[in-house]
VOGU-3710 file (C-alpha; in Angstrom, 3 decimals, decimal comma):
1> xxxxxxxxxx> 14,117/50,301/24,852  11,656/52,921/22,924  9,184/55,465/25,282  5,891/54,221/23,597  3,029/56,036/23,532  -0,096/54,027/25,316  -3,536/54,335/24,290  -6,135/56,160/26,488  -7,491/53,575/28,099  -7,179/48,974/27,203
11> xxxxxxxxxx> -7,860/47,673/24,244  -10,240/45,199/24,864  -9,522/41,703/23,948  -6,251/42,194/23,045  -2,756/41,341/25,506  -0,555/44,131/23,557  -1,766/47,814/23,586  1,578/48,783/21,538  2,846/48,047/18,424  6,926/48,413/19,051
21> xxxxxxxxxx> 9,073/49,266/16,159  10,510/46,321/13,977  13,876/45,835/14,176  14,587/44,919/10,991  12,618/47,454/9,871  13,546/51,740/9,303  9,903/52,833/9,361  7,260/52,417/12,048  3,567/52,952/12,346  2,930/54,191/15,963
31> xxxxxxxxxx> -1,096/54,171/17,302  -1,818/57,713/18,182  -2,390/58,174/21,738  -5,257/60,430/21,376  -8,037/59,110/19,658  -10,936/60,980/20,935  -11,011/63,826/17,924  -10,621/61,081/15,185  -13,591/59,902/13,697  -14,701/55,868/13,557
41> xxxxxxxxxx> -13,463/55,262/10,399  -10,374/56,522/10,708  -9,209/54,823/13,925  -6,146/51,619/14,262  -8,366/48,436/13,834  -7,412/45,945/15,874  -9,842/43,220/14,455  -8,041/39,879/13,182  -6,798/39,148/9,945  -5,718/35,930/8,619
51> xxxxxxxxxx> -3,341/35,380/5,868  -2,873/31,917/3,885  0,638/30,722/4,077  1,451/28,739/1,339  4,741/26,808/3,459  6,305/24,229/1,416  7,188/22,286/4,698  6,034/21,456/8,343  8,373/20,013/10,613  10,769/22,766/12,446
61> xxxxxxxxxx> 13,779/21,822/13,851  15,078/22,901/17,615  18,465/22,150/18,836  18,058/24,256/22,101  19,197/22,121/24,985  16,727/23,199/27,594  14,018/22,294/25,262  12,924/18,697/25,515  11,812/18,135/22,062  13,791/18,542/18,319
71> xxxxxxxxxx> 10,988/18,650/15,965  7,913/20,685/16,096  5,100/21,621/14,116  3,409/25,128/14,254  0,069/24,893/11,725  -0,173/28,834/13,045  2,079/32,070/13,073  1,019/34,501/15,158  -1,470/33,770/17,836  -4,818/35,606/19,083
81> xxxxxxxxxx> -4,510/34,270/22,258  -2,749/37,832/22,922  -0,842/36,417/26,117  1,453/39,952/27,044  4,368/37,781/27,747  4,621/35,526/24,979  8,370/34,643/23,451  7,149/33,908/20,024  6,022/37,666/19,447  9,538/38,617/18,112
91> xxxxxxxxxx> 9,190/35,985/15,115  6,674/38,469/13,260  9,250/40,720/13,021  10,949/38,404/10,316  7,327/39,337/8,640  8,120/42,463/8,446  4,998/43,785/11,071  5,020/43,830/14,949  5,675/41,913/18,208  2,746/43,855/19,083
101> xxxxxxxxxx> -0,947/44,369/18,160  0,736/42,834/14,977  0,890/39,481/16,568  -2,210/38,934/17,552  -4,098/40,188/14,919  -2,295/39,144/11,654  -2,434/35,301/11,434  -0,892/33,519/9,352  -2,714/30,055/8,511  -0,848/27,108/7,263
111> xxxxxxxxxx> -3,713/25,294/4,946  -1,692/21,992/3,950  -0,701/21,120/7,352  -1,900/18,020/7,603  -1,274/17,326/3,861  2,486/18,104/4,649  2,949/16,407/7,430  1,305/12,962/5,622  3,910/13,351/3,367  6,358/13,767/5,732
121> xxxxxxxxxx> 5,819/10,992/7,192  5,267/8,937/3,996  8,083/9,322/3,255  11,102/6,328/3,732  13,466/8,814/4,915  11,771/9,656/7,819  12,996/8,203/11,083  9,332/7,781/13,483  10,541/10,077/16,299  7,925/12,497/18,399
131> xxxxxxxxxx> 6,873/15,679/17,266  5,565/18,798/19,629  2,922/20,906/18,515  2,649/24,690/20,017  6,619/25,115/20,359  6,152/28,868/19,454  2,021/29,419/18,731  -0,717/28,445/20,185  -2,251/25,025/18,026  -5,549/25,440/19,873
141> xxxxxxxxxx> -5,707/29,035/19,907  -9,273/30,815/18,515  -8,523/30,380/14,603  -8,340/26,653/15,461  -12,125/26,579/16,158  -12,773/27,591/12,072  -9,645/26,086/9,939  -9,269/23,024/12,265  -5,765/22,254/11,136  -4,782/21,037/14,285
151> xxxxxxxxxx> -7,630/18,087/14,188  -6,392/17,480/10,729  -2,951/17,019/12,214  -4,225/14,730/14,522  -6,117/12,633/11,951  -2,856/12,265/10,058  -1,110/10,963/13,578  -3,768/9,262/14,167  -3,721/7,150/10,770  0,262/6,682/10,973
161> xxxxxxxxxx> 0,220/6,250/14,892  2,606/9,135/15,009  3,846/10,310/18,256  2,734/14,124/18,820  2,850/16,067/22,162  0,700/19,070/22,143  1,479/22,171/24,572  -1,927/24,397/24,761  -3,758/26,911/27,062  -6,750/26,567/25,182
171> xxxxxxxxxx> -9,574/24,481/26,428  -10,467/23,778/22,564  -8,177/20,642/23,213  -10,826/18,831/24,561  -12,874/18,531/21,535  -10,214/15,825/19,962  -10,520/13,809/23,166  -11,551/11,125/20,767  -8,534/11,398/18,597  -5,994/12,268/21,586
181> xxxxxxxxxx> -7,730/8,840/23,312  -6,740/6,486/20,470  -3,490/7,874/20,037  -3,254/7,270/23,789  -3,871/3,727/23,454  -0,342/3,506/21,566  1,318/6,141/23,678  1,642/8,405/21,190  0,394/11,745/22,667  1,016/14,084/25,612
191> xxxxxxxxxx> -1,475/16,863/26,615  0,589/19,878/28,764  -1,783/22,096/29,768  -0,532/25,384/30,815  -2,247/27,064/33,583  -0,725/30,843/34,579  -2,892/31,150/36,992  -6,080/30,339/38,552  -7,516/34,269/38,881  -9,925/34,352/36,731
201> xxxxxxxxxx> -10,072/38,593/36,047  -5,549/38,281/35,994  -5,669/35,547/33,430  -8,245/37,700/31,178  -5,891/40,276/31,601  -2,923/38,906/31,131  -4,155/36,111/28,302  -7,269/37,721/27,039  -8,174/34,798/24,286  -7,010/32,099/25,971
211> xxxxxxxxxx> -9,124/29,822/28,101  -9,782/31,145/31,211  -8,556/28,898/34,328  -11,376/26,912/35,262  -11,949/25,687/31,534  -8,269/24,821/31,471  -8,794/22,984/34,362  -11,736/20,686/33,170  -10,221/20,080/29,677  -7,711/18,446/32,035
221> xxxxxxxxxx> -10,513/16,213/33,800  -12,053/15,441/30,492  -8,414/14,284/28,687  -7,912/12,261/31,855  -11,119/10,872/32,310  -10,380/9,608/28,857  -7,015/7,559/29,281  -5,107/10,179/27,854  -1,600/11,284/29,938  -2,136/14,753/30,974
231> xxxxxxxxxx> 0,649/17,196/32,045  0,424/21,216/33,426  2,508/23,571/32,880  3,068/26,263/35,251  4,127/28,795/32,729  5,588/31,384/32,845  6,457/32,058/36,261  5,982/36,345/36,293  7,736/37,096/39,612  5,990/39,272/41,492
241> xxxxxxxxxx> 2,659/38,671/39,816  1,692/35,184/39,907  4,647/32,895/41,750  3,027/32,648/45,070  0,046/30,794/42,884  1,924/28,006/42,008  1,058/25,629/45,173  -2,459/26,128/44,370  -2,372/25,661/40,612  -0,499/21,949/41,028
251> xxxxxxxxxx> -3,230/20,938/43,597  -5,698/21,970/40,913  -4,090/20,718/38,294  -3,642/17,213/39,838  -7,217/17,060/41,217  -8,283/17,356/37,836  -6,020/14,460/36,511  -2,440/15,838/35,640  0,113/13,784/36,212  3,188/15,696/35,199
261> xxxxxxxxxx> 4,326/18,954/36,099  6,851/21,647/34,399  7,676/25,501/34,801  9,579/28,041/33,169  9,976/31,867/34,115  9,422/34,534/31,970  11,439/35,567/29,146  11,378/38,918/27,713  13,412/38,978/24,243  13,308/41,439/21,880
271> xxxxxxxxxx> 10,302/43,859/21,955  8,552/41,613/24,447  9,932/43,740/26,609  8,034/47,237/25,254  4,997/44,841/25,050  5,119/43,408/28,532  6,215/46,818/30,019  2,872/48,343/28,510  0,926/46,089/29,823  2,482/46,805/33,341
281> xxxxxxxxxx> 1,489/50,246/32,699  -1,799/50,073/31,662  -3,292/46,904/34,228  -0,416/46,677/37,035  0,827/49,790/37,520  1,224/49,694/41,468  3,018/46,571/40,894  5,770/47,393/38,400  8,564/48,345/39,946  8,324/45,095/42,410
291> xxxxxxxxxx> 7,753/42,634/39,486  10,615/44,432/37,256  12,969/44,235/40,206  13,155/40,550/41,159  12,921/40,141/37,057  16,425/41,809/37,255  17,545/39,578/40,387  17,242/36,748/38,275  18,227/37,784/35,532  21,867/39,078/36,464
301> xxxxxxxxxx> 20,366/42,523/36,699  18,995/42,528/32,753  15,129/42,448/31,800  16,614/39,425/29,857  18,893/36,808/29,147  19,521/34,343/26,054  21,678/31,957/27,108  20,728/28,126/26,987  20,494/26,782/30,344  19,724/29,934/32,257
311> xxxxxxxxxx> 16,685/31,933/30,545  13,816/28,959/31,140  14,741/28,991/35,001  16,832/32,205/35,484  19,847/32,212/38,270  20,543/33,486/41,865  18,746/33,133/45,542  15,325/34,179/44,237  15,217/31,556/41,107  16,130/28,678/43,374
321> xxxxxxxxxx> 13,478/29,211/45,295  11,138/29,306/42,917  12,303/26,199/42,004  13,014/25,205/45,348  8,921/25,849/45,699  8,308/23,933/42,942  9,778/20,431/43,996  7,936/20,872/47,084  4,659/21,757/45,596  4,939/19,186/42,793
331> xxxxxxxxxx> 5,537/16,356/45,554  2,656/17,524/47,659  0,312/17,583/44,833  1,745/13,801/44,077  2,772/15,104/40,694  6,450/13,980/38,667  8,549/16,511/37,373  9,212/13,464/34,785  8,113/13,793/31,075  5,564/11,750/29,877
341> xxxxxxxxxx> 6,952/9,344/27,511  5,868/8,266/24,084  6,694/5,311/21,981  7,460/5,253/18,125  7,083/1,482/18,139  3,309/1,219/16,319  4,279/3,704/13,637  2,919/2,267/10,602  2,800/3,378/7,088  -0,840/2,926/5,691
351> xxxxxxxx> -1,184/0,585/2,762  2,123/-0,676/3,683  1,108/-3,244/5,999  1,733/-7,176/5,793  -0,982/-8,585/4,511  -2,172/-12,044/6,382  -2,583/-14,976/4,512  -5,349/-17,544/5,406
//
């Protein structure tokens, strides 16, 4: 672990307020922590940049265990949101930048999506099966309002009545309603919602780009309202900092129309750690040493652990009661800890329809 320096007081709008070294990388661009005699001009710019990514292909696959889906589809790397704890951050490294400021501030934008993913499925190789949107970045997250590659995604499922889940913390998700609705007539989509919690001053904190709670919480009514099946996602569980919300943030959730109900804890891979640890330092200082310490408990001691099975729900007294907590809340709130199911059975190829004869 590397003694960053921290800036003199929050960057504004931004989760990170480091830029941890790459490792994969000798050299390393460190913000200097005293700004005050450098003039404007001079000074780190944190503003976004986005970067075209000319990907030949769409469709990731995941053979993690303790991850309930096998194919996803990011149309984003990198993701403004900002969110200080995110487990994707340590993929930019492979870019050659940051976990860091890097992350949420150098976006990469996939353009063909939804051309790629039409010819994906076009294809007579490919086997209708679901596909999860937002396994690592955020689909919904700011960019999304301008490039709209995620609607465009949608458009193609929507045409081939593709199965899609979609995993977001942005309350953007509610302006498909009338895509996510059809689709829903076929059960072919899932909305998870996540929801971190429902302070309103933590969550800009902690997730400064994201929705903040309440929106989260009425682009649940509105996706419900709708017909389509709605999940939320307690996620991540920060012990220390937001467990003892998670009672309150199923009631919510189901008042609002969720029907489903997941969690995981927070992982810390990689530099996420140096990230996470900042933040700590520069929002929730008095609370560190309490929130690194029942980290540790379940985690077998470690800031982290990689191992399938244990690093989505952690291990030991204090885990199981979290979860322990959960069942309890989730049955209260008349929530299932069941995944919403979808159905490959109207998959249809356009154009490649029987055609009736009168």
């Amino acid at each position: 672990m590397h003694d960053l320096p921290l800036p003199p007081a929050p960057i504004r709008g931004r989760g990170a307020q480091v830029n941890p070294p790459n490792r994969f990388e000798r050299l390393h661009v460190a913000l200097d922590p005293d700004t005050t005699d450098v003039p404007p001009e001079e000074r780190s710019d944190p503003r976004t940049t986005f970067y075209f990514d000319n990907t030949q292909t769409i469709l990731s696959k995941n053979d993690s265990p303790d991850v309930p889906f096998s194919l996803g589809l990011n149309a984003y790397r990198g993701c403004e949101h900002g969110c200080a704890y995110c487990f994707a951050r340590p993929y930019h490294e492979y870019l050659g930048w940051s976990s860091g400021l890097d992350f949420e501030t150098k976006i990469l934008v996939k353009l063909r999506a939804p051309e790629l993913l039409r010819r994906e499925l076009s294809s007579p190789r490919w086997q209708p099966q679901n596909i999860t949107m937002s396994g690592a970045t955020d689909c919904y997250q700011p960019a999304e309002r301008h490039f709209k590659l995620t609607r465009g995604v949608l458009e193609v499922c929507r045409e081939f009545r593709q199965p899609i889940s979609i995993i977001t913390k942005n309350a953007l998700v509610a302006r498909d309603v009338d895509l996510l609705a059809e689709l829903a007539r076929y059960q072919c989509t899932a909305v998870y919602v996540s929801v971190t919690s429902l302070d309103s001053e933590l969550a800009g904190k902690l997730e400064p780009r994201a929705s903040r709670p309440a929106a989260r919480l009425e682009a649940i009514r509105t996706l419900s309202a709708a017909g389509v099946p709605v999940g939320v996602m307690v996620a991540p569980i920060i012990p220390g900092l937001n467990d003892h919300e998670m009672p309150a943030i199923l009631e919510a959730a189901a008042a609002a129309g969720a029907r489903r109900a997941g969690y995981v804890i927070m992982r810390l891979p990689h530099a996420v750690k140096d990230v996470f640890l900042a933040w700590l330092d520069t929002h929730e200082p008095g609370k560190k040493a309490r929130i690194l310490s029942r980290v540790r408990e379940i985690r077998g001691g470690k800031l982290n652990v990689s191992e399938w099975g244990a690093r989505l729900r952690g291990e030991g007294l204090f885990a199981e009661q979290i979860g322990d907590l959960f069942t309890v809340a989730t049955r209260r709130a008349g929530l299932t800890e069941q995944h919403i199911a979808l159905s490959p059975a109207h998959f249809r190829r356009p154009g490649g329809e029987q055609l009736s004869l009168f």
